[in-house]
PQR file with spaces between the fields and no chain letter, atoms N, CA, C, O and H, PARSE charges and radii, in Angstrom:
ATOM       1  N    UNK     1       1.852  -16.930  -38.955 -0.4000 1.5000
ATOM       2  CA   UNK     1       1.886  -16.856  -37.517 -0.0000 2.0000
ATOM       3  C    UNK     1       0.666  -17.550  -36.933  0.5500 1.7000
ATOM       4  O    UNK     1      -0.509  -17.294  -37.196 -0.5500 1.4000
ATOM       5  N    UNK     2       1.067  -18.336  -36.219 -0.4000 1.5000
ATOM       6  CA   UNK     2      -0.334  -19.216  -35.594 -0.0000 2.0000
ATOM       7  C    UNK     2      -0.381  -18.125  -33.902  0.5500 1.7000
ATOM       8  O    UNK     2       0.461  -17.534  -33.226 -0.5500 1.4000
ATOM       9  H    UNK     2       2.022  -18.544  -36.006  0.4000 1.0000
ATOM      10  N    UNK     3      -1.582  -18.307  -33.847 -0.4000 1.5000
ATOM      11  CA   UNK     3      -1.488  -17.756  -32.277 -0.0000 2.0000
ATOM      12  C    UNK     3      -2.000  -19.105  -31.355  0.5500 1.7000
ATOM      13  O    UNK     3      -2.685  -20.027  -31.796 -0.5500 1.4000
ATOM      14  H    UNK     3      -2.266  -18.787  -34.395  0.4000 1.0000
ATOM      15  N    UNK     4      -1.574  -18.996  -30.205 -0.4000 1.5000
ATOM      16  CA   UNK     4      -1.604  -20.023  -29.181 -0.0000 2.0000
ATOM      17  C    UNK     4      -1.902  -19.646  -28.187  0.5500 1.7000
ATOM      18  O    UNK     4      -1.187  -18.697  -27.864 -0.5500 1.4000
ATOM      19  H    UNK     4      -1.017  -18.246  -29.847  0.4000 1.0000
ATOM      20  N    UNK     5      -2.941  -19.998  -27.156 -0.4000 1.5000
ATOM      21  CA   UNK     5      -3.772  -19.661  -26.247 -0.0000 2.0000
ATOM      22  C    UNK     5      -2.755  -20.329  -24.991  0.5500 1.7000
ATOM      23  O    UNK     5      -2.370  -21.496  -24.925 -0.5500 1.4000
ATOM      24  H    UNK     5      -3.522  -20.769  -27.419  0.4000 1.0000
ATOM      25  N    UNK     6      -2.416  -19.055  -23.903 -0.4000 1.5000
ATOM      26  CA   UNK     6      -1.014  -20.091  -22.792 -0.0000 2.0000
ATOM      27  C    UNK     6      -2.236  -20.382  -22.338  0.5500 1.7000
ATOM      28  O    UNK     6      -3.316  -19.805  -22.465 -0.5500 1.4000
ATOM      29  H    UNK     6      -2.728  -18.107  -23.958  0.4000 1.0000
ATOM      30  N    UNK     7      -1.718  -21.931  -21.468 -0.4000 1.5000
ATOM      31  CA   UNK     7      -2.529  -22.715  -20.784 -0.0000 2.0000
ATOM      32  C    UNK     7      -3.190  -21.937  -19.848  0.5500 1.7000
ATOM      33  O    UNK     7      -3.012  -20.720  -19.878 -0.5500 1.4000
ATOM      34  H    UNK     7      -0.841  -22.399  -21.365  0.4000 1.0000
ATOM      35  N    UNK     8      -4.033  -22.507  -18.898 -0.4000 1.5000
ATOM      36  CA   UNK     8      -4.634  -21.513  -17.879 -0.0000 2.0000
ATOM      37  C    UNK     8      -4.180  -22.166  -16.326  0.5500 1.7000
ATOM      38  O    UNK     8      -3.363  -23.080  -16.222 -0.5500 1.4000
ATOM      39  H    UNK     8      -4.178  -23.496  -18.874  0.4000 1.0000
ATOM      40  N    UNK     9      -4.520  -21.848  -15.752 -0.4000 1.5000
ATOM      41  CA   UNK     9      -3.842  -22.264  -14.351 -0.0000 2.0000
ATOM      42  C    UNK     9      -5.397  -23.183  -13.621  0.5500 1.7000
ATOM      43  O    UNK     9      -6.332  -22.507  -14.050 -0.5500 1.4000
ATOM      44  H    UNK     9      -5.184  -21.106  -15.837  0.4000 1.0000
ATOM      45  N    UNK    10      -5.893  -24.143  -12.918 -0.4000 1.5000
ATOM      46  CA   UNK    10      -6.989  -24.749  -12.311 -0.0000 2.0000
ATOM      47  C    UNK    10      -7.834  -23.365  -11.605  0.5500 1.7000
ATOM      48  O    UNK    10      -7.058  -22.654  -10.967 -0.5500 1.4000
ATOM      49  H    UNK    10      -5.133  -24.692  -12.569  0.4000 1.0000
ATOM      50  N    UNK    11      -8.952  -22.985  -11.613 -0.4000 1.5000
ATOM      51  CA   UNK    11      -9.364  -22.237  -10.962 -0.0000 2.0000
ATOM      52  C    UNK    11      -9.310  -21.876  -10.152  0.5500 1.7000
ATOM      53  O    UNK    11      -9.207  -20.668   -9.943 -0.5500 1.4000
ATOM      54  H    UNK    11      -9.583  -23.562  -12.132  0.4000 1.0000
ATOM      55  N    UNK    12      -9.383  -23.420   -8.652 -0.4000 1.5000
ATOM      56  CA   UNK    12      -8.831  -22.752   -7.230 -0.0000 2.0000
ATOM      57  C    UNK    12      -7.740  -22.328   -7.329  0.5500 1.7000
ATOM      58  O    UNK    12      -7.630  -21.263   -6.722 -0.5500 1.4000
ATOM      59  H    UNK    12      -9.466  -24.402   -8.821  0.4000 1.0000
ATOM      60  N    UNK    13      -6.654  -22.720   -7.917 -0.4000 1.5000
ATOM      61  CA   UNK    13      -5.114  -22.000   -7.916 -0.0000 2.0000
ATOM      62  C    UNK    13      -5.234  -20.317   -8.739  0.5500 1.7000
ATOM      63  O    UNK    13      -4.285  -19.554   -8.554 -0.5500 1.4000
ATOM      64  H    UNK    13      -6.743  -23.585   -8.410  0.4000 1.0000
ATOM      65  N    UNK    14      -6.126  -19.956   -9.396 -0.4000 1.5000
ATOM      66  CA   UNK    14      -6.009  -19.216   -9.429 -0.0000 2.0000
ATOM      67  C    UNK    14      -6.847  -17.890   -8.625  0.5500 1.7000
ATOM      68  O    UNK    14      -6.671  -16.674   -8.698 -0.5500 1.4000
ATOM      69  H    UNK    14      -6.897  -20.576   -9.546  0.4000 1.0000
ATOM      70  N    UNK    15      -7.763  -18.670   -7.887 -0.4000 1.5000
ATOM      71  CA   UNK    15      -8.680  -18.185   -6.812 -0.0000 2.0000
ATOM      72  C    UNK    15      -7.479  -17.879   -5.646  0.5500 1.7000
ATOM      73  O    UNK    15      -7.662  -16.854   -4.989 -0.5500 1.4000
ATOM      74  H    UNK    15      -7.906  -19.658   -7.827  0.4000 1.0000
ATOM      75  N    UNK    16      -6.315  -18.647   -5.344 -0.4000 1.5000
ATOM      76  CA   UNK    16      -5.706  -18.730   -4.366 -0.0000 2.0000
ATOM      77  C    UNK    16      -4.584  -17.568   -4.684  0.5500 1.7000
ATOM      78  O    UNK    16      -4.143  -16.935   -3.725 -0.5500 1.4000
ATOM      79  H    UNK    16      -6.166  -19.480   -5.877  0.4000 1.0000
ATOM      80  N    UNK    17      -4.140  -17.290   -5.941 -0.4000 1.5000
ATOM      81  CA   UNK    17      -3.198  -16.481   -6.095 -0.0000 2.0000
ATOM      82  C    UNK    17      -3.955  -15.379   -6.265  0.5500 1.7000
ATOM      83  O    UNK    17      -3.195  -14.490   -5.880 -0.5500 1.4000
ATOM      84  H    UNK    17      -4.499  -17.803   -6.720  0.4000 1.0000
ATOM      85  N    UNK    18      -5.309  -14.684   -6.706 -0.4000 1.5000
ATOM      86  CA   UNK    18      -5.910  -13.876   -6.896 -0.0000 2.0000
ATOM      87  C    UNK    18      -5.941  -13.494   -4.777  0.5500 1.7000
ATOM      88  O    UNK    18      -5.427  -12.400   -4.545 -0.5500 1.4000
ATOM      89  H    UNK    18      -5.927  -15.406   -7.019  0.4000 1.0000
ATOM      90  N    UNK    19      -6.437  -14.234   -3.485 -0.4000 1.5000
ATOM      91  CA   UNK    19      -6.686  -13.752   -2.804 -0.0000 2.0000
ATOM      92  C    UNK    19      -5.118  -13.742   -2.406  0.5500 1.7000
ATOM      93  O    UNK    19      -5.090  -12.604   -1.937 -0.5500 1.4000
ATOM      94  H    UNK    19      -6.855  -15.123   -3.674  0.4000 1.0000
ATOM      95  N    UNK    20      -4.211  -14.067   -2.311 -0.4000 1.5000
ATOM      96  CA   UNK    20      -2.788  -13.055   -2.217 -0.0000 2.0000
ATOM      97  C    UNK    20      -2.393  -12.171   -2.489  0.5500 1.7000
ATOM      98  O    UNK    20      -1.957  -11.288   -1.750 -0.5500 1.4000
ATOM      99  H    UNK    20      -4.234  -14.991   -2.692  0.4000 1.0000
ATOM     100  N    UNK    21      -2.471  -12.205   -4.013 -0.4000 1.5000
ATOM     101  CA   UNK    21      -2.532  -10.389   -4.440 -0.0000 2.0000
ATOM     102  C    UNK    21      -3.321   -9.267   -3.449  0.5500 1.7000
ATOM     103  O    UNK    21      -2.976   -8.201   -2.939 -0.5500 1.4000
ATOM     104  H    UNK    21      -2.826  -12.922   -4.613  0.4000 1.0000
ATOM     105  N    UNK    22      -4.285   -9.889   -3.449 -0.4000 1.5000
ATOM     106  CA   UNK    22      -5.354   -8.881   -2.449 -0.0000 2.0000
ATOM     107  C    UNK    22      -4.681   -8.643   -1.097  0.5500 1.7000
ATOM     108  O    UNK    22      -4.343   -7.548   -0.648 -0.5500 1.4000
ATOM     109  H    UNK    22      -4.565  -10.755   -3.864  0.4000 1.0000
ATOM     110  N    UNK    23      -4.506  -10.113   -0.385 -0.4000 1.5000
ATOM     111  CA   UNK    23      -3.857   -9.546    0.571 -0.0000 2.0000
ATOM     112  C    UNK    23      -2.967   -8.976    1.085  0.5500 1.7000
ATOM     113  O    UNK    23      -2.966   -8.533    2.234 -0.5500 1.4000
ATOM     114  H    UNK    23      -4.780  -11.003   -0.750  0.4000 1.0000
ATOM     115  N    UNK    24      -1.875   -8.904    0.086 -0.4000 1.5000
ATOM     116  CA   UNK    24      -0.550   -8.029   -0.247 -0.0000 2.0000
ATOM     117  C    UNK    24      -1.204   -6.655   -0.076  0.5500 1.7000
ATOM     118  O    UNK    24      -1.138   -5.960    0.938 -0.5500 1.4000
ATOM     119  H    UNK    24      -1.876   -9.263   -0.847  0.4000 1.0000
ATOM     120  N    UNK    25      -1.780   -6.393   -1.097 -0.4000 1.5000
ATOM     121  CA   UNK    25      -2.210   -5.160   -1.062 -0.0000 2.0000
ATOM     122  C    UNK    25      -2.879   -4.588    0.275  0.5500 1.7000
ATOM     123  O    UNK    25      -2.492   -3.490    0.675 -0.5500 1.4000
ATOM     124  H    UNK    25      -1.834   -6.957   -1.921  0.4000 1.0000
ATOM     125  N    UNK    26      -3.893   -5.301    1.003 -0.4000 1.5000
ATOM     126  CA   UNK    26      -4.698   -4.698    2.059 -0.0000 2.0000
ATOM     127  C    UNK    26      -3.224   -4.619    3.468  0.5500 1.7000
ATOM     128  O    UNK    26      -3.321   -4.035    4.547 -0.5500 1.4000
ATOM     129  H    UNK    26      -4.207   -6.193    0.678  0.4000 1.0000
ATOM     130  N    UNK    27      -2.028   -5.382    2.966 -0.4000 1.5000
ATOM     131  CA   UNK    27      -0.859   -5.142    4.393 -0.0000 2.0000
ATOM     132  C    UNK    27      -0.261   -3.945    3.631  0.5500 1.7000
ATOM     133  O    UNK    27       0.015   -2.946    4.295 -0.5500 1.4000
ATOM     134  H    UNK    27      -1.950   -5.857    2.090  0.4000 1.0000
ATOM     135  N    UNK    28      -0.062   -3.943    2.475 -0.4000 1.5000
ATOM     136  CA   UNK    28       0.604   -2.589    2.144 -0.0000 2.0000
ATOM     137  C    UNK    28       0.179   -1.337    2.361  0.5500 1.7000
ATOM     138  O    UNK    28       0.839   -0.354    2.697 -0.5500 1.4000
ATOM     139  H    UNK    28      -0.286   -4.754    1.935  0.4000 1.0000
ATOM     140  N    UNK    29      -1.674   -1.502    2.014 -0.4000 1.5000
ATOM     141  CA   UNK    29      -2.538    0.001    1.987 -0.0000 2.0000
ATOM     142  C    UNK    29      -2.077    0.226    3.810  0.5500 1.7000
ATOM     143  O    UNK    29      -1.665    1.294    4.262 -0.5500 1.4000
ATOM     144  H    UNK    29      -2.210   -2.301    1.741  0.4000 1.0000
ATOM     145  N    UNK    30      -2.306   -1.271    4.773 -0.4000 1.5000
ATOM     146  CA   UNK    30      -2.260   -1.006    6.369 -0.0000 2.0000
ATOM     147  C    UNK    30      -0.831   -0.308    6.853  0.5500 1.7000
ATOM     148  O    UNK    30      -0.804    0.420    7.845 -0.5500 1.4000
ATOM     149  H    UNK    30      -2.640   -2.139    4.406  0.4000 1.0000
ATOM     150  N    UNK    31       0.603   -0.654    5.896 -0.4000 1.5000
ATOM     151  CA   UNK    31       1.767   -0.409    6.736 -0.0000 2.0000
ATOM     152  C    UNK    31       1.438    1.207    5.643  0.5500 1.7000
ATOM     153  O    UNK    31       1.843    2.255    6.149 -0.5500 1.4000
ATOM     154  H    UNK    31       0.582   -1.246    5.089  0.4000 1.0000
ATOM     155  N    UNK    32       0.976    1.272    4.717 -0.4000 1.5000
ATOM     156  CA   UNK    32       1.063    3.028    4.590 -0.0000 2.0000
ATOM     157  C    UNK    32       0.404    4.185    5.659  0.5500 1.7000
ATOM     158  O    UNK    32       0.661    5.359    5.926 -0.5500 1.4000
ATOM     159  H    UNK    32       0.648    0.421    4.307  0.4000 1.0000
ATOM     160  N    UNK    33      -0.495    3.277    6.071 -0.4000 1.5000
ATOM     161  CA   UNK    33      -1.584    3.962    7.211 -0.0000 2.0000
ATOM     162  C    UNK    33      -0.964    4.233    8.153  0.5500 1.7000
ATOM     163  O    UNK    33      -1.045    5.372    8.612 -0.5500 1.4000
ATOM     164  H    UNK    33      -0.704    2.324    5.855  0.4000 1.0000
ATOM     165  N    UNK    34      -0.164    3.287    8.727 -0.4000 1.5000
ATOM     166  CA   UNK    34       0.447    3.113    9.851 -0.0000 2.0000
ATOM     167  C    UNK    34       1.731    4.342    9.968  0.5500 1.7000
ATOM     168  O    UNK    34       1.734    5.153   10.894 -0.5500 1.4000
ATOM     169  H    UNK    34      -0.098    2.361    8.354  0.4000 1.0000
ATOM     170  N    UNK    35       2.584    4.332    9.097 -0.4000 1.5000
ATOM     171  CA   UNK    35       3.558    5.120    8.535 -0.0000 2.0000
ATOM     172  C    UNK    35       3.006    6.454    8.704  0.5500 1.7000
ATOM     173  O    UNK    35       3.647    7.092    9.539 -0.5500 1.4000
ATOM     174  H    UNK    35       2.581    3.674    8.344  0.4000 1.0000
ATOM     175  N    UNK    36       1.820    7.228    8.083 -0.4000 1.5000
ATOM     176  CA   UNK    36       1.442    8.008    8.160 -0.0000 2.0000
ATOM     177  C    UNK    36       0.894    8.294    9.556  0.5500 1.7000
ATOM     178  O    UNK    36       1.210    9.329   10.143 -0.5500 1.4000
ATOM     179  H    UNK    36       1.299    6.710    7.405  0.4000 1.0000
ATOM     180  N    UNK    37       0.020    7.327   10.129 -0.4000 1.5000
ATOM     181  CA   UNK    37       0.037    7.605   11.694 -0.0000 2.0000
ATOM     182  C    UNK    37       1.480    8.542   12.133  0.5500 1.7000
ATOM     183  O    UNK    37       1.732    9.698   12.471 -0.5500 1.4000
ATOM     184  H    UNK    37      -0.237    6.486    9.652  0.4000 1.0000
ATOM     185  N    UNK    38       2.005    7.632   11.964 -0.4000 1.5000
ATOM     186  CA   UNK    38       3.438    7.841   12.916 -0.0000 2.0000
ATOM     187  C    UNK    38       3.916    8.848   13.264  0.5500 1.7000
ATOM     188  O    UNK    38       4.197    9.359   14.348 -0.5500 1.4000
ATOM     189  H    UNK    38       1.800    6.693   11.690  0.4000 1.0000
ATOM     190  N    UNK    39       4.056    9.317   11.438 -0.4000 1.5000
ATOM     191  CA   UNK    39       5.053   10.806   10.826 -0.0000 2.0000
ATOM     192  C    UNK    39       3.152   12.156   11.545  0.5500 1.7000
ATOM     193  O    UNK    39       3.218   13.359   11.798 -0.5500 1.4000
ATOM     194  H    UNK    39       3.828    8.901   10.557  0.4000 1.0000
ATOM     195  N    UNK    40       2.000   11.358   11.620 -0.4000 1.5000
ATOM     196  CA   UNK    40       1.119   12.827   12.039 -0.0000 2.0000
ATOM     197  C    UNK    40       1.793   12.918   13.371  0.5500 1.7000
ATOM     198  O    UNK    40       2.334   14.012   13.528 -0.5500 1.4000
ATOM     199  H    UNK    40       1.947   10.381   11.414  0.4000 1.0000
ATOM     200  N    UNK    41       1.949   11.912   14.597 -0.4000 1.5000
ATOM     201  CA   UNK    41       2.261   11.807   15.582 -0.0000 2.0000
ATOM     202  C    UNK    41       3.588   12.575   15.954  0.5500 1.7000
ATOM     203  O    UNK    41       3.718   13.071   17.073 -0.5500 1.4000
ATOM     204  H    UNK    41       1.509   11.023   14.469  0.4000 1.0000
ATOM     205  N    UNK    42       4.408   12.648   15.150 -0.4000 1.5000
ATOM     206  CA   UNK    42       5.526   12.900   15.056 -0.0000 2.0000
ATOM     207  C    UNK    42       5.600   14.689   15.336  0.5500 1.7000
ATOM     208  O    UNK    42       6.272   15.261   16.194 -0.5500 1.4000
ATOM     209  H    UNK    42       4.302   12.245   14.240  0.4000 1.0000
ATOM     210  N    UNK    43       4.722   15.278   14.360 -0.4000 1.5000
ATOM     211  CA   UNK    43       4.419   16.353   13.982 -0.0000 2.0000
ATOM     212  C    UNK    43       4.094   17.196   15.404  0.5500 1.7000
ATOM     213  O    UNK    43       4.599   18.091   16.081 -0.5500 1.4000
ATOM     214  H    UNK    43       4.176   14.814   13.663  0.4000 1.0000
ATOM     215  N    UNK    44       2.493   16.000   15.407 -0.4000 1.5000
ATOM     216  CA   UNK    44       2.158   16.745   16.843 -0.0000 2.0000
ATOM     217  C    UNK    44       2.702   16.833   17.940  0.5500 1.7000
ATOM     218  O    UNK    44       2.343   17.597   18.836 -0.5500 1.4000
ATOM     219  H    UNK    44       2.083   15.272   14.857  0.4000 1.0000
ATOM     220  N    UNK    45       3.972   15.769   18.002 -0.4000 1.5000
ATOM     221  CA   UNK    45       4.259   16.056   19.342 -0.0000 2.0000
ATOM     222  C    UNK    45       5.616   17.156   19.268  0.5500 1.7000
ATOM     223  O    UNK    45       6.160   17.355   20.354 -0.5500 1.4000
ATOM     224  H    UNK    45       4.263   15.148   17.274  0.4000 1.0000
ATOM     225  N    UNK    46       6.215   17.906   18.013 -0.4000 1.5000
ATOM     226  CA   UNK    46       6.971   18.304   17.710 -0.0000 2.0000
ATOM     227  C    UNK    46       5.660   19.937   17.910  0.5500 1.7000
ATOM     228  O    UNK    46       6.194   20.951   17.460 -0.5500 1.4000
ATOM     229  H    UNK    46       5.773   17.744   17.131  0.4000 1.0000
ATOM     230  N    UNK    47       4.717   20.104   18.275 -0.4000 1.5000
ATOM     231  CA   UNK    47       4.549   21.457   18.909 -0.0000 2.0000
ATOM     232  C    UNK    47       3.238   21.603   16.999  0.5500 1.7000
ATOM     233  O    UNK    47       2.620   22.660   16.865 -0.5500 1.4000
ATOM     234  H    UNK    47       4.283   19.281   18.641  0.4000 1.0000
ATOM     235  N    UNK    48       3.135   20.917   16.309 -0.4000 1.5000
ATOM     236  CA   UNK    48       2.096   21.308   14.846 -0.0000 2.0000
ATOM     237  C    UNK    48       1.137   21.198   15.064  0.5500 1.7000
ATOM     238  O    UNK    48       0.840   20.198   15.718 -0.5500 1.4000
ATOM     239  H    UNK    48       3.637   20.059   16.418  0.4000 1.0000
ATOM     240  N    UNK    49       0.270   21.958   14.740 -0.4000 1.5000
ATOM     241  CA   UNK    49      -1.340   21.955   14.639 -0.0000 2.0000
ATOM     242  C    UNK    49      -1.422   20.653   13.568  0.5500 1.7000
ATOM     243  O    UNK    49      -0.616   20.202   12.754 -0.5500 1.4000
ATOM     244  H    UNK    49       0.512   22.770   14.209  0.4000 1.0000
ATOM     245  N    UNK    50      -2.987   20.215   14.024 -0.4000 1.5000
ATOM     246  CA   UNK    50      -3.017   19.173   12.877 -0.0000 2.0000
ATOM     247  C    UNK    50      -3.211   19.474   11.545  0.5500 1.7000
ATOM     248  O    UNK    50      -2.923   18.766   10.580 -0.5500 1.4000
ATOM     249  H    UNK    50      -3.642   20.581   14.686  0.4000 1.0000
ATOM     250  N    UNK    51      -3.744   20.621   11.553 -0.4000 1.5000
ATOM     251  CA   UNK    51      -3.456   20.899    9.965 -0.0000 2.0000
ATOM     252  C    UNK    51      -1.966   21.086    9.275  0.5500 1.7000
ATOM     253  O    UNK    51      -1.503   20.808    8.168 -0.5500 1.4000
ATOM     254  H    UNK    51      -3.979   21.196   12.337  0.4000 1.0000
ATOM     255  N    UNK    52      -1.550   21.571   10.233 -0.4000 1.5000
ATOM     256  CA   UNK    52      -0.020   22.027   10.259 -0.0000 2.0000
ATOM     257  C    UNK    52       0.484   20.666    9.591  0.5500 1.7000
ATOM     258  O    UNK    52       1.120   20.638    8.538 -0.5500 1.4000
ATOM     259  H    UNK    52      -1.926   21.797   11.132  0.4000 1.0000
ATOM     260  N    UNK    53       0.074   19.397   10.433 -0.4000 1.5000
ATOM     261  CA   UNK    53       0.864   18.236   10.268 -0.0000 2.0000
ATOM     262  C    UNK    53       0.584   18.054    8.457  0.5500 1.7000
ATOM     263  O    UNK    53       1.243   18.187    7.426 -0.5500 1.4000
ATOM     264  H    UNK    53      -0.443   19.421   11.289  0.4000 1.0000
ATOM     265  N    UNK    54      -0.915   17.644    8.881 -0.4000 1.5000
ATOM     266  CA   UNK    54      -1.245   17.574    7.355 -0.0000 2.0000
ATOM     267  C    UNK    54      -0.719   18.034    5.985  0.5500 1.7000
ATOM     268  O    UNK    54      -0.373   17.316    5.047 -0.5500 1.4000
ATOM     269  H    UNK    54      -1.450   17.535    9.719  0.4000 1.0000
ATOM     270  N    UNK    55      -0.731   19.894    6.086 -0.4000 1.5000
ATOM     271  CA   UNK    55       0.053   19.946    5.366 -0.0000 2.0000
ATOM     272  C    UNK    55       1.358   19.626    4.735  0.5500 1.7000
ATOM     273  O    UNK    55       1.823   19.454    3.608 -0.5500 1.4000
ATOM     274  H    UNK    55      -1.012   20.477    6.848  0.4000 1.0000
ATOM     275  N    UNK    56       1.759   19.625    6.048 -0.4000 1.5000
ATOM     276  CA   UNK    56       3.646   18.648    5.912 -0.0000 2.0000
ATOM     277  C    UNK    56       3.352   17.566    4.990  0.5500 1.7000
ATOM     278  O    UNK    56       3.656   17.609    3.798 -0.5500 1.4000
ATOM     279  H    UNK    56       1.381   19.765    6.963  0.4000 1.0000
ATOM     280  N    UNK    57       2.852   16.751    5.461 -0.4000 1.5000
ATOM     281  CA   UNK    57       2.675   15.401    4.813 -0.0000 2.0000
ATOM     282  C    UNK    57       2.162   15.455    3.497  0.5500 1.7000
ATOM     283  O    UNK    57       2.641   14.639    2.710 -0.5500 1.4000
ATOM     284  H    UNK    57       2.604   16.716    6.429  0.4000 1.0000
ATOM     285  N    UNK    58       1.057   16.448    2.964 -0.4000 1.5000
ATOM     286  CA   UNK    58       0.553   17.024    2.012 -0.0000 2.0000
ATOM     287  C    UNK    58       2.126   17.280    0.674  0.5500 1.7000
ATOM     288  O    UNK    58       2.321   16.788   -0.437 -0.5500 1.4000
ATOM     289  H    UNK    58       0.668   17.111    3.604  0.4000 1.0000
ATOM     290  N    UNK    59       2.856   18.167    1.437 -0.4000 1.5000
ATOM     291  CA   UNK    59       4.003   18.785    0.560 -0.0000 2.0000
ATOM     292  C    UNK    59       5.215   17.632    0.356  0.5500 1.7000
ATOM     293  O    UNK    59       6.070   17.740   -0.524 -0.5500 1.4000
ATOM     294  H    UNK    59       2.697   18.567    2.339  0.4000 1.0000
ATOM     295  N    UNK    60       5.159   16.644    1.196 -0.4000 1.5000
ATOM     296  CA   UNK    60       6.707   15.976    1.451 -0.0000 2.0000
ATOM     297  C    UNK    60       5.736   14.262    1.618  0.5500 1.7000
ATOM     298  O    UNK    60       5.862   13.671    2.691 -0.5500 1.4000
ATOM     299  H    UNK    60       4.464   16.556    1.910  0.4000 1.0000
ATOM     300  N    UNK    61       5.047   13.770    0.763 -0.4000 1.5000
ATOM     301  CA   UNK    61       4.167   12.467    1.469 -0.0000 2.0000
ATOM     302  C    UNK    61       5.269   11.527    1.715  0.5500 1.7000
ATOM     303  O    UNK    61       6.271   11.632    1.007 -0.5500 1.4000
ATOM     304  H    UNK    61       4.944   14.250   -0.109  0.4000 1.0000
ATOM     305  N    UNK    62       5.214   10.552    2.696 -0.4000 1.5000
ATOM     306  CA   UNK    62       5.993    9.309    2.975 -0.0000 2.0000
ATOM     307  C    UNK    62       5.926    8.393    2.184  0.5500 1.7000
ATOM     308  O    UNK    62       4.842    7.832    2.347 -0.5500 1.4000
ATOM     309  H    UNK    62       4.401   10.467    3.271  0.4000 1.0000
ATOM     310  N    UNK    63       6.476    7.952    1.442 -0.4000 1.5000
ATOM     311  CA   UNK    63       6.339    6.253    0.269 -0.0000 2.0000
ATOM     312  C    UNK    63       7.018    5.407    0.914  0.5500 1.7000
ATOM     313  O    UNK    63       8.133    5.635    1.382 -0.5500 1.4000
ATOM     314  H    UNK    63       7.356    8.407    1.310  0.4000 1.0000
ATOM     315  N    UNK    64       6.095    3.812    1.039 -0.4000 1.5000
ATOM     316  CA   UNK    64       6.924    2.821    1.718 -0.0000 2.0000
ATOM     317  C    UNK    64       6.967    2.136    0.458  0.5500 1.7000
ATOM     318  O    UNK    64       5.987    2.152   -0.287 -0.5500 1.4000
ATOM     319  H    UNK    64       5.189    3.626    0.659  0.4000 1.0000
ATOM     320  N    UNK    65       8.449    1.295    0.045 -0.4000 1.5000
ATOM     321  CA   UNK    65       8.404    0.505   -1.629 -0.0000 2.0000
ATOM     322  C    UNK    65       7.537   -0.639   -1.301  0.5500 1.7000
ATOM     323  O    UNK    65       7.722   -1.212   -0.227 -0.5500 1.4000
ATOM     324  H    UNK    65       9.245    1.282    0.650  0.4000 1.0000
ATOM     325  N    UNK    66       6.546   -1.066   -2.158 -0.4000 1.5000
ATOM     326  CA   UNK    66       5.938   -2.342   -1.915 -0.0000 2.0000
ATOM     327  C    UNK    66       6.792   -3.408   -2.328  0.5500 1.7000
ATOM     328  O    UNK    66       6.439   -4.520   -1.935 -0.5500 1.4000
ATOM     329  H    UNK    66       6.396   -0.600   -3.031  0.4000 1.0000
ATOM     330  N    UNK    67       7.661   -3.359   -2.910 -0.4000 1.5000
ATOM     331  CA   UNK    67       8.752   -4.221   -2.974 -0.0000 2.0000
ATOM     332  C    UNK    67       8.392   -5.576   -3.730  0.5500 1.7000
ATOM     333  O    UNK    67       8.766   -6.736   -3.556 -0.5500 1.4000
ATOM     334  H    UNK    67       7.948   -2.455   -3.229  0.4000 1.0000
ATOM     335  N    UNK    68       7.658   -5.075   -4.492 -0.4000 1.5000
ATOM     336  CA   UNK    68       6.343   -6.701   -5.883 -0.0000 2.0000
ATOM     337  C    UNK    68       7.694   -6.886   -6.590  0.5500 1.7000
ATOM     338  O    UNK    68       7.796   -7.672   -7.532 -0.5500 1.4000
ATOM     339  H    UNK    68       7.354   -4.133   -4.633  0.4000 1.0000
């Protein structure tokens, strides 16, 4: 068995796909934030203390699919 090293990709290209990943991630961590805004908002205006809300969200959390 020989082993074979896969080629590598040019650095900026991989500088460029490295800061996509990232930024995928920093819109995903933002639309989870957002989501969670929503559903506390939701809570409170449905008559919940904010802990109240919290807990909800605590027992039942919201998942948005990142869809990778």
């Amino acid at each position: 068995m020989s082993s074979t090293k896969p080629e590598t990709l040019p650095k900026p290209i991989q500088q460029a796909l490295n800061q996509i990943a990232h930024s995928r991630a920093l819109l995903y961590q933002a639309a989870c934030r957002d989501r969670i805004r929503k559903e506390i908002d939701g809570f409170l205006a449905q008559g919940m203390s904010h802990q109240q809300a919290i807990e909800a969200l605590r027992t039942n959390p919201p998942t948005i699919d990142p869809g990778y």
